[in-house]
Residue, then its C-alpha position, 0 to 999 in steps of 0.5 A: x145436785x138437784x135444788x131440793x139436795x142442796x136445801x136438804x144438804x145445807x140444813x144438816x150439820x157439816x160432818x166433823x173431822x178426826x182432828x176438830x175439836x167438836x169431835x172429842x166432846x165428852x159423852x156422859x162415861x168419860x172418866x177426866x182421869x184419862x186426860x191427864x196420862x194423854x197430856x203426860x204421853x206427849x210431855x214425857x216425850x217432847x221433854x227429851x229437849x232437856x236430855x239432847x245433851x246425850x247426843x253432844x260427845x257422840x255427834x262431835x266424832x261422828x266422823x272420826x268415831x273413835x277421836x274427834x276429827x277437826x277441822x281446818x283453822x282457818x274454814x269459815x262458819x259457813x264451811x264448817x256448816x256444810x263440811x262433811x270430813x271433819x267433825x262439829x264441835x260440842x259448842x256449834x251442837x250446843x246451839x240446838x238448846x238455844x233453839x229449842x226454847x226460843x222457838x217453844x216461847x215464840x210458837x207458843x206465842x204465835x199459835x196458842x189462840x189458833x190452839x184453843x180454837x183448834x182444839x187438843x187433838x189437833x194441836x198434839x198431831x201437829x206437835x208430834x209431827x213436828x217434834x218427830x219429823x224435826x227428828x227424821x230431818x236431823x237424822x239426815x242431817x246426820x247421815x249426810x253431816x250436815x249441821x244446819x239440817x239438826x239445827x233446822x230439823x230439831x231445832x226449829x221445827x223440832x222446836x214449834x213441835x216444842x211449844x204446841x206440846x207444851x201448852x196443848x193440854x193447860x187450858x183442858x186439864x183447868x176446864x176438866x179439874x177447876x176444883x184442882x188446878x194446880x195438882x192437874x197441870x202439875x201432872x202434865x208439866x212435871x212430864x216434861x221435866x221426866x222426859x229427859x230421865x226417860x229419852x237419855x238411858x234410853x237413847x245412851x243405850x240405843x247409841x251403844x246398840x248401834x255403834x259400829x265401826x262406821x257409826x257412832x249410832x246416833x243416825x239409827x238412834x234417832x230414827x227409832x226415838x221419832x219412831x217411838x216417840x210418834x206412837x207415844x205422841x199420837x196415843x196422847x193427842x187421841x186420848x184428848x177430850x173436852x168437856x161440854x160448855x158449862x160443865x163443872x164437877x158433880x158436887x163441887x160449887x165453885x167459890x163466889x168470886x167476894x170469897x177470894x178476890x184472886x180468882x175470877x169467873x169471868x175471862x179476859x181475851x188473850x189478845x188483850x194480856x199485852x196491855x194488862x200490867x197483870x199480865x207482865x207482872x207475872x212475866x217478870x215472876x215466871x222470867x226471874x224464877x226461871x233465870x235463877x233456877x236455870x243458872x243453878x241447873x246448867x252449871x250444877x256438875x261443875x259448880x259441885x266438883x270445882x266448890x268441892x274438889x276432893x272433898x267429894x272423894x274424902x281427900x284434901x285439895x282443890x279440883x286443880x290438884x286432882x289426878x285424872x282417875x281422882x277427877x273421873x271419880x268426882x265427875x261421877x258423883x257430879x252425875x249422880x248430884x245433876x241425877x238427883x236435882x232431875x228427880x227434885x224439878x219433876x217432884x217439885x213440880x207436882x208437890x208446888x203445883x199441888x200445894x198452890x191449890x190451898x196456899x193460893x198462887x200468890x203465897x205460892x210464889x212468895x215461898x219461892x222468892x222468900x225461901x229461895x233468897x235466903x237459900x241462894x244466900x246460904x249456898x256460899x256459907x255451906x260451900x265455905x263450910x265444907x258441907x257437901x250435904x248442905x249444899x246438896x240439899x240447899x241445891x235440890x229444894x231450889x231446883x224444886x221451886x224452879x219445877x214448881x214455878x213452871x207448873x203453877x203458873x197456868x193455874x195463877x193464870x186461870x185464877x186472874x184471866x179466866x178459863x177461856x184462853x188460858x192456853x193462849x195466855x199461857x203461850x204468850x207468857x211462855x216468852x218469858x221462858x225463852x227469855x230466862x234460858x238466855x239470861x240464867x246462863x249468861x249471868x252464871x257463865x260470865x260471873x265465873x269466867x270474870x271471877x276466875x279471871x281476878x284470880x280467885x279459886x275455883x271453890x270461890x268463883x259461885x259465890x258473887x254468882x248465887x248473890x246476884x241470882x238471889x238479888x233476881x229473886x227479889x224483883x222477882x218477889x216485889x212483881x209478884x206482891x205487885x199483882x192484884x184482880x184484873x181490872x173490870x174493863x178488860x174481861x170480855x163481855x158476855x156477847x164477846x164471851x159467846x162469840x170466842x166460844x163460838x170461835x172455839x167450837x164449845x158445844x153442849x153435845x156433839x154433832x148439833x144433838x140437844x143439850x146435856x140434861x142435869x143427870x147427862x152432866x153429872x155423868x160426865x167426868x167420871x165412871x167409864x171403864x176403871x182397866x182403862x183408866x189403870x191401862x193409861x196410867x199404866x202406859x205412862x207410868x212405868x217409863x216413868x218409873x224406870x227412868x226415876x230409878x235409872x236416875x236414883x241408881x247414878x244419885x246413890x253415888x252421893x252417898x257413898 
């Protein structure tokens, strides 16, 4: 290359790639409507890791097929790990959730910076590369029966796959909708609750079509979900747009900062948040919020049938002195119940989220402690009472306020720390998720199993259990009365503002070209084509649909 090439080459802008965030800058036309179905695609499917569940019974006869098959008493853990004649147990495939959320808050952690410079698109690609790819691995796993391949497959890699898809779309959805935070990340994260009501009937039916003489049909089952789900994923993540640096929606102002001192316009970096009390304060919210509500959703079906017993089928007794077709009855009605508080987490989600945008963040959560601790403390007295509806609804409005947790929390970050890295921030706070996955059930089950040990019946064994979560949401409502403004000294300042936005790739247009004027911007966000808009919504919408009323169909049995 001649000298004068290389001087012509060096002054033109470096070509951008399909997966850089410079790419999928909003030109003027671009309606923000279409980012928030590209967010619910990838979170409808990810949100399958709350429905693996389905798995557990086929898998643990995968060689027996009709019977689980055991193995010897005496074979060692790592044995069984890489035995292939006899069959896993329900409790080793139980792990994968352990996996699941652990590794979510940790890649969250780890990688939520490197996702606010990379941009959405990029991130979606890499999470539906992992989720889906984790799904290839662990069907080989299953083929060849090797349990350590689903715990590595779906599991771990799986689980990163978790953590990007997850937080991929906080920070855009918050630039693209400042005017409504909550009710736009209440969209996305309510996906993910959904997923589950999606990725269960379907894989249930797709294990039946498979089934054979030799196959329980799980192996075909998962090849054809990765399949489906990376289409989906894929759609989602090149569907992403930002917004140009310094756009705001035409005719909103934001509020002047002396209005409401809760939100700020400045921004803090996220490698500053772990020395910024704020930032535990509301670690502790999200971590006590979430161990309360995941101890109620993990053990929702027994806890109903063992307070209940034959109360549920209109007959007198306790769950011990049912007869199997009386037991198999109730269990069914147990479905129906955890149906129903799958409808309430995904609802809840949006309503909350939706809620906080006049509530404010702050009174958002003090509903949910508040109102929470004086439903966990009602829950023994209806149960005492014999009054399924009362505990039923007691059960749904709590799980509600565990959803609403979740999707409100981005927003209460971006009103304390800012937009900038509210993605990352987000990532970090996310251990406290993974956390409360391990603290919530522990509690539950070691309370029950000491309870049941001193004796008392199974209709009494919940109710030091619901006591205790309460006492959580305390704290929980003490950390979140704690939380004031940041502090001046940790926002960055505007020359460390400059170069993060540098570092993140923010541009004004695309490819070097010249600023937005004032009309150029005021185009942006809205307009476009209204079939794609409705097509999008379309597309995200009717599986969510169908799922909400294959749920509603098992939760009528309640009331009947």
């Amino acid at each position: 290359m001649s000298s004068q090439s290389a001087a012509i080459a060096a002054s033109q802008p470096a070509r951008e790639g399909l997966l850089s965030k410079e790419r999928i800058v909003a030109r003027p036309g671009f309606n923000r409507w279409l980012v928030p179905p590209a967010a619910l695609a990838i979170h409808l499917c990810i949100g399958m890791a709350y429905g693996f569940s389905v798995f557990w019974l086929p898998l643990s006869k995968a060689v027996g097929i009709e019977q689980p098959l055991d193995c010897p008493a005496d074979m060692g853990f790592f044995a069984r790990m890489v035995a292939t004649g006899c069959d896993w147990k329900v409790s080793a495939l139980g792990w994968m959730y352990t996996l699941f959320f652990v590794l979510l808050g940790c890649s969250a952690a780890l990688w939520g910076g490197w996702l606010e410079r990379a941009g959405p698109r990029k991130a979606g690609v890499v999470s539906a590369l992992c989720w889906c790819g984790g799904l290839v691995i662990s069907a080989v796993g299953i083929k060849t029966h090797q349990i350590w391949l689903l715990w590595l497959g779906s599991g771990v890699i799986g689980g990163i796959g978790l953590g990007l898809g997850y937080i991929s779309p906080v920070s855009t959805l918050i630039k693209w909708f400042p005017d409504r935070r909550g009710m736009a990340t209440g969209m996305a994260i309510m996906g993910f609750g959904g997923g589950a009501m999606i990725g269960s009937p379907l894989a249930d039916a797709l294990m039946k079509h498979f089934a054979s003489a030799d196959s329980v049909g799980v192996f075909e089952t998962f090849l054809v979900m990765a399949a489906g789900y990376f289409v989906f994923m894929m759609a989602g993540a090149f569907g992403y747009r930002v917004p140009p640096s310094g756009w705001q929606p035409a005719g909103w102002t934001p509020p002047p900062a002396k209005d409401n001192a809760m939100i700020t316009r400045q921004h803090v970096h996220a490698g500053k948040v772990w020395g910024i009390p704020q930032f535990w304060l509301l670690w502790g919210v999200l971590c006590l919020n979430v161990s309360a509500g995941i101890g109620v959703i993990g053990m929702a079906s027994p806890m109903l049938q063992e307070v209940f017993g034959g109360k549920l089928i209109g007959v007198d007794g306790g769950i011990k002195s049912l007869g199997e077709d009386q037991l198999k009855a109730i269990a069914a009605i147990a479905a129906g119940f955890t149906g129903l508080l799958s409808l309430f987490n995904i609802g809840g989600r949006f309503f909350w989220a939706s809620a906080s945008d006049y509530l404010g963040r702050k009174l958002t959560y003090v509903v949910f402690f508040v109102l929470g601790f004086v439903l966990y403390a009602s829950a023994p007295s209806a149960g005492s009472a014999g009054s399924i509806a009362a505990f039923v609804a007691i059960c749904c409005v709590i799980v509600s306020m565990y959803g609403g947790g979740f999707a409100t929390v981005p927003a209460y970050l971006a009103d304390l720390f800012g937009t900038q890295m509210v993605g990352a921030i987000h990532g970090r706070l996310l251990t406290a998720w993974a956390t409360a996955g391990i603290l919530g059930p522990v509690v539950v089950n070691y309370m029950r199993d000491y309870q049941l040990g001193l004796g008392l019946p199974p209709s009494q064994v919940y109710n030091t259990t619901m006591y205790i979560l309460a006492a959580m949401l305390v704290l929980g409502l003490l950390c979140n009365l704690a939380v004031r403004p940041i502090a001046q000294k940790h926002f960055m300042t505007p020359e460390e503002l400059a170069r993060e936005k540098a570092l993140a790739h923010e541009k004004t247009g695309r490819n070097g070209e010249a600023a937005y004027s004032a009309e150029q911007m005021a185009l942006i966000g809205r307009g476009g084509n209204p079939a794609l808009v409705l097509a999008a919504w379309a597309a995200v919408g009717v599986p969510l649909a169908w799922g909400m009323w294959v749920t509603l169909q098992k939760a009528f049995v309640l009331f009947h």
